[in-house]
N, C-alpha and C positions, 0 to 999 in steps of 0.2 A: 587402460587404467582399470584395476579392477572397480573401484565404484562406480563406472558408468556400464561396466561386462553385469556386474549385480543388477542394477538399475533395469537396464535391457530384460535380464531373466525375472525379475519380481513381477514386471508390469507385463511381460507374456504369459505368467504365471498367474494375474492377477492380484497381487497382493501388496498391502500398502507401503508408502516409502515416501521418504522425503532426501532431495540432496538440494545443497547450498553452500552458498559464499558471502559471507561479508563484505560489505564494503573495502575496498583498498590490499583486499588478501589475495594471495595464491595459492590458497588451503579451500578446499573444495569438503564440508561434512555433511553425513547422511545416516537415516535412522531407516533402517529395513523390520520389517516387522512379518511374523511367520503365519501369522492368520488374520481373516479380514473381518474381526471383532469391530467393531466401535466401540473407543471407550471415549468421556465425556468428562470436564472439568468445571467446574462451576466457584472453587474456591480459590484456582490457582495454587494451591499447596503441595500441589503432585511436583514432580519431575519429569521432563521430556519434552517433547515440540510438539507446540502449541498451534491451533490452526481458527480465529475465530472470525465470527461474521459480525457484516454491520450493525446489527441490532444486537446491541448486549441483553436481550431480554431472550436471543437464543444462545444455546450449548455453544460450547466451545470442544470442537475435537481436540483427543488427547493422544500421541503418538507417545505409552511413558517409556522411560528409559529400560523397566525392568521387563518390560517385552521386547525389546529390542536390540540387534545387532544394530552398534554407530561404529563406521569408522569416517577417517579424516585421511586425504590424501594430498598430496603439493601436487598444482597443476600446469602443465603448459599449452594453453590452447592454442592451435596453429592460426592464420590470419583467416578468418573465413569472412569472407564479404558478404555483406547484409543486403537486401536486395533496397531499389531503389524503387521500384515497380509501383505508379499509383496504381490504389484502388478505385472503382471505383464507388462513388457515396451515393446512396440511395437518395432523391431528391424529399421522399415522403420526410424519412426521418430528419431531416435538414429541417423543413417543415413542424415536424411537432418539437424539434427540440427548441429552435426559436420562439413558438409560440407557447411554451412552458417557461422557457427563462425571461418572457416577454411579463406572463402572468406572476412570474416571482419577482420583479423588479416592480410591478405594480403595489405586490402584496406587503413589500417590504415599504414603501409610499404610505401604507395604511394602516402599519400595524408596531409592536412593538418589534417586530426583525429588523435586525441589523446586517445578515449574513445568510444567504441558505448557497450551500451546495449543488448545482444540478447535473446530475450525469445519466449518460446514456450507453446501451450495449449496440454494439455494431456486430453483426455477423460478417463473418470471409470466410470462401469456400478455400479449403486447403487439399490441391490435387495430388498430392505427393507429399503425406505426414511423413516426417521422421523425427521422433524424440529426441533424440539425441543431436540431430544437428541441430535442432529447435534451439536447446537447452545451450549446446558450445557458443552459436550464435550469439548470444543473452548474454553471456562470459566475456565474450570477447569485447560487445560492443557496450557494455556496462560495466566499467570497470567500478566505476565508484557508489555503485546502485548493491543491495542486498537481493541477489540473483535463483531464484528455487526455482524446481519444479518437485511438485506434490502430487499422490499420488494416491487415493483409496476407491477400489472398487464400487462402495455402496454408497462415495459422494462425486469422484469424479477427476479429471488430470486438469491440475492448474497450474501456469509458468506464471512468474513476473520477475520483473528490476525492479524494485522502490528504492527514492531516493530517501524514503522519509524513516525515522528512526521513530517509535514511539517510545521506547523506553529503555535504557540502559541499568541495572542496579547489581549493586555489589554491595552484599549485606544490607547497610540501609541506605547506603553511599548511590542516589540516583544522578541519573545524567538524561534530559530532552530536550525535544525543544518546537521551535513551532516554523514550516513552513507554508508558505504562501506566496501569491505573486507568480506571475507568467511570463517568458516571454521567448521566442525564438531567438537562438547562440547565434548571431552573425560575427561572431567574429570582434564584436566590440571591447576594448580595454578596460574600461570603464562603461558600464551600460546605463541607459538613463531608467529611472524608475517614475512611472508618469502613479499622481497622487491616487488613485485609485487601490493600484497594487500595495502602495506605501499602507493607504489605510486599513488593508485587508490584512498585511501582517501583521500590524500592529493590534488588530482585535485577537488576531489570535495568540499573543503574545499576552496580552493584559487578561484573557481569558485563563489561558495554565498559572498565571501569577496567582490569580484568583482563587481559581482549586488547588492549588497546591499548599497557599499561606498557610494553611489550620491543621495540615497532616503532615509538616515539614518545617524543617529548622536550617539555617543556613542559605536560605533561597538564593541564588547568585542570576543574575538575565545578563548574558551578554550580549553583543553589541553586533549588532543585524550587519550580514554579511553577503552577498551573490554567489549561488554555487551554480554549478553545472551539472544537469542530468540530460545523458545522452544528447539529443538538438534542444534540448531545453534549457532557459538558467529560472532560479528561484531563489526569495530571499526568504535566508535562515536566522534564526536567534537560537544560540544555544544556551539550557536554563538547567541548572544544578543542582543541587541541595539532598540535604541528608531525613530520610523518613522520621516520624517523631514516634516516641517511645509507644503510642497506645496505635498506630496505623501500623498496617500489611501491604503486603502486596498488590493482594486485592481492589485496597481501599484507593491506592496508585493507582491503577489501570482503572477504576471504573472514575478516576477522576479526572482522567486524559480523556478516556475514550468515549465515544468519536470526539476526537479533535475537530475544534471550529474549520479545521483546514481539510474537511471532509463531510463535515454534517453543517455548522454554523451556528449563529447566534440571534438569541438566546437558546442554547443548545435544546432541550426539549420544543420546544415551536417550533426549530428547523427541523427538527428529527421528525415532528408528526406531518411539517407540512411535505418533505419529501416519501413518508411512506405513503401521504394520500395523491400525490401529483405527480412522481415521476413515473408511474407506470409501468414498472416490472421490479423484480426482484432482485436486489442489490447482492444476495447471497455473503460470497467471502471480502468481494469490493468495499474495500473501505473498510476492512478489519485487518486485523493484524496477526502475526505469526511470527513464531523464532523458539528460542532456546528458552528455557522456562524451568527456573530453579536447577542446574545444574552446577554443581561445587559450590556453591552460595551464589551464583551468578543467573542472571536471565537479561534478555536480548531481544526485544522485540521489535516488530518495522510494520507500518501501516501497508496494506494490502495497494497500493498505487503500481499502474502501468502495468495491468496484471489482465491475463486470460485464460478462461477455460476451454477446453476441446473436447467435442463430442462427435460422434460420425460424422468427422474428418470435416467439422465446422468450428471456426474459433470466434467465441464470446470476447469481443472485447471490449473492454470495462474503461469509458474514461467521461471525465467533469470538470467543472468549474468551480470557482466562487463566483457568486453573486451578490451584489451590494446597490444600493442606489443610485452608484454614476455607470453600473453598467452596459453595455452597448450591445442587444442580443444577438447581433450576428457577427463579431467580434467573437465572444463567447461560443458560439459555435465553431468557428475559426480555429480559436485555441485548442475544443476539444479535437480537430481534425487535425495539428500539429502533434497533439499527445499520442493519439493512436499511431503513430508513425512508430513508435518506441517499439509495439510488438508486431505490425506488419511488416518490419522492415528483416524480421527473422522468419517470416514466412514464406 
């Protein structure tokens, strides 16, 4: 294919680049870009692929269109099997992750929180990188997840599948929506939903209703449904509506982002209490990237199931919700189901 031959030569090259897939597609698109500038978006008003981190209060890298070589190619990836291989988990970190989601279900007991997010990075050693099978892997076994690998010198190579859309819009014509809830795919027809998960979507359902009534006309929430990402299911609400005459784009995204289904609620009380307690840096985890004003259209997908690689270690990035009836090692549990998503292509 030439976009994975390009792909190869930019990143032995050094120089940035993004490729990806949308959900449900066989269209594989990528932005190659010729120098390793950093350029920075703050309005959203540019054009091109967007790369932003959890805290909206930093930059957003801008890959724009008018520096860059995109092309789009239809792909057929062969069956590559995903490894089964546990890891294995460091008992410390099992340790402080429970006694932080111990301490956040206490906090929420105490305070006005409803909701806080808690995630954690897991390192694995990777004895034999290869990009690209990393990458097909990801393709293969996420079909219905929004699949990249990114790629700039002076930040760093980052793969994920997220299953979560933040934002869809055409012209003023928007599409989101909110998920939430956990639970390992066995196979069930019907899967049960124990009241916990029920109330965790439903905050963050009533949460985008919220932001969105005063900058939007036509609101539409439909009707919560179970989807499947990779060994995972989760329940989704998808919510509609048309921007209103005096809101932007802008004004959209910073009223999504972070989604209760990544930071919590009351969204500023979670957001300070995870930059004071979780104890490292969330970077891209939990932000979002995609296509950003292109033909009147942009595309965005939260940063989930996602990891970075640095001498031939991969960062990987996964969480919870946390509410009042949750079970801290339980929570722990789910985030060790999650991280399966990107160890299973290492």
């Amino acid at each position: 294919m030439r976009i994975f031959d390009k792909v190869i030569r930019l990143y032995d090259e050094n120089l940035p680049f993004v490729v990806y897939r949308k959900p449900k597609k066989n269209t594989v698109s990528s932005f190659f870009i010729t120098d390793d500038k950093l350029h920075f978006t703050s309005n959203f008003k540019e054009s091109g692929f967007v790369f932003a981190p959890f805290n909206a209060n930093e930059k957003a890298i801008l890959f724009p269109i008018e520096k860059s070589e995109c092309l789009t190619e239809e792909i057929k990836i062969e069956n590559i099997n995903a490894n089964e291989n546990t890891f294995l988990v460091d008992e410390t970190s099992k340790e402080n992750h429970i006694n932080i989601v111990e301490k956040t279900i206490d906090k929420i007991n105490k305070s006005e929180l409803k909701k806080v997010v808690i995630s954690r990075k897991e390192l694995v050693k990777i004895s034999d990188f290869d990009l690209l099978e990393i990458y097909k892997k990801l393709l293969h076994n996420y079909k219905n997840a929004f699949v990249y690998c990114w790629f700039h010198p002076k930040v760093g190579l980052w793969f994920g599948a997220t299953p979560e859309t933040l934002l869809n819009i055409k012209n003023d014509d928007f599409k989101t929506m909110s998920l939430a809830g956990t639970q390992v795919d066995e196979g069930q027809i019907k899967p049960i939903w124990k009241s916990k998960e029920l109330e965790e979507q439903q905050l963050v359902t009533d949460f985008i209703e919220d932001q969105l009534k005063d900058i939007s006309t036509n609101l539409k929430i439909n009707k919560t449904e179970t989807i499947k990402a990779g060994n995972l299911l989760h329940l989704r609400t998808k919510v509609e509506g048309k921007l209103s005459e005096k809101s932007d784009l802008k004004s959209l995204i910073r009223a999504l982002h972070p989604t209760p289904a990544v930071c919590g609620l009351p969204r500023n009380l979670a957001k300070d209490f995870i930059l004071e307690n979780e104890n490292y840096d969330r970077s891209f985890y939990t932000g979002f990237l995609g296509e950003l004003n292109l033909d009147k259209k942009s595309s965005l997908f939260v940063n989930l199931r996602c990891m970075a690689i640095k001498n031939k270690t991969a960062a990987i990035y996964i969480g919870g919700g946390i509410t009042k009836d949750s079970n801290a090692k339980n929570e722990w549990q789910e985030t060790v189901s999650k991280s399966k998503t990107m160890k299973k292509v290492l």
